[in-house]
N, C-alpha and C positions, 0 to 999 in steps of 0.2 A: 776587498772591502772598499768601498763607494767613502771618498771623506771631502767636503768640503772646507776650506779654512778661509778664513775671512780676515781682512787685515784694514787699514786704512780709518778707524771710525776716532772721533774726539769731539773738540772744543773748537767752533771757528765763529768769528764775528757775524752776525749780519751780513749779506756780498762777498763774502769769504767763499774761498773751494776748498775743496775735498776730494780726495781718488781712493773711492774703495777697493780692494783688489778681493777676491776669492781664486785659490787654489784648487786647483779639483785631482784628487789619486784615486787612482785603482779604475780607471776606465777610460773608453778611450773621446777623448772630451775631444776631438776635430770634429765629430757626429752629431755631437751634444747640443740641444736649445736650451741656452741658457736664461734665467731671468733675475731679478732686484723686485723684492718685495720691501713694504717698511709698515713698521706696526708704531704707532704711536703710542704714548698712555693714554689707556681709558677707549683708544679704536680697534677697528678690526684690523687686520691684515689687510694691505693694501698693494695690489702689484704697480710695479713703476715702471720698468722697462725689459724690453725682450731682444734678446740678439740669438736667428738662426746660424745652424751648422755654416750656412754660405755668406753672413755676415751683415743678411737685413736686421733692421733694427726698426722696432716702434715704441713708445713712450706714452704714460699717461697724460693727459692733457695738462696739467698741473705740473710738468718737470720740462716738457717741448720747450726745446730752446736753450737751456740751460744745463739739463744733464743729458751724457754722452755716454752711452754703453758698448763697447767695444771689446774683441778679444785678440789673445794671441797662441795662437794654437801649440807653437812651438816651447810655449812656458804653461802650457794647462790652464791658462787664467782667464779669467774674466773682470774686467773694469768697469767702473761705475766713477766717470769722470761729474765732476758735480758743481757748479758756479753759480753763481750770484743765489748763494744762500739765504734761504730763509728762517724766521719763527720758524713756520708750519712745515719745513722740512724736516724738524724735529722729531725724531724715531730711531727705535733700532732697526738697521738695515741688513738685510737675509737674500743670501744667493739661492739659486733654486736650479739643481739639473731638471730639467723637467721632461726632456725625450732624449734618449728613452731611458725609464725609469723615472722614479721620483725622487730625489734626495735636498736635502736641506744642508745649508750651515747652520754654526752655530748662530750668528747673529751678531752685527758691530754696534756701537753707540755711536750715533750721530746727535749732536749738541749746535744750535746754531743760537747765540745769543751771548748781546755785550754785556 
């Protein structure tokens, strides 16, 4: 069974960072394209960034420059490095296997505000 865990989500200032991490069991995540969606209240689901099997990475134009999605094969994970926080970064943040298969986490809280 395919599980996602999601770790890293809170309370940070304005300019403030954050590292979400997502776990991934029961498959073999070195294959895996990974991605970070974030829903806000009251929005839709919004994708943020994508990291391939071989370690390219692209970003919504609204995080470029600021959050870093990265992984480490050897720990199942996937990272969502996050700096110079904002308001509108404000959402829960959701790991997504996306190839192959589909699977989701459950989803972190991210909180940006003094």
């Amino acid at each position: 069974q395919v599980q996602l865990l999601e770790f890293g989500g809170g309370l940070v200032q304005p300019g403030g960072s954050l590292t979400l991490s997502c776990v991934v069991v029961g498959t073999r995540f070195s294959i895996a394209v990974m991605d970070w969606y974030r829903q806000a209240p009251g929005k839709q689901r919004e994708w943020v960034a994508r990291i391939s099997s071989g370690g390219a990475s692209n970003y919504v134009d609204s995080v470029k420059g600021r959050f870093t999605i990265s992984r480490d094969n050897a720990m199942n994970t996937v990272y969502l490095q996050m700096n110079s926080l904002k308001p509108e970064d404000t959402a829960v943040y959701y790991c997504r296997l996306t190839s192959p298969g589909n699977f989701w986490g459950q989803g972190t809280q991210v909180t940006v505000s003094s």
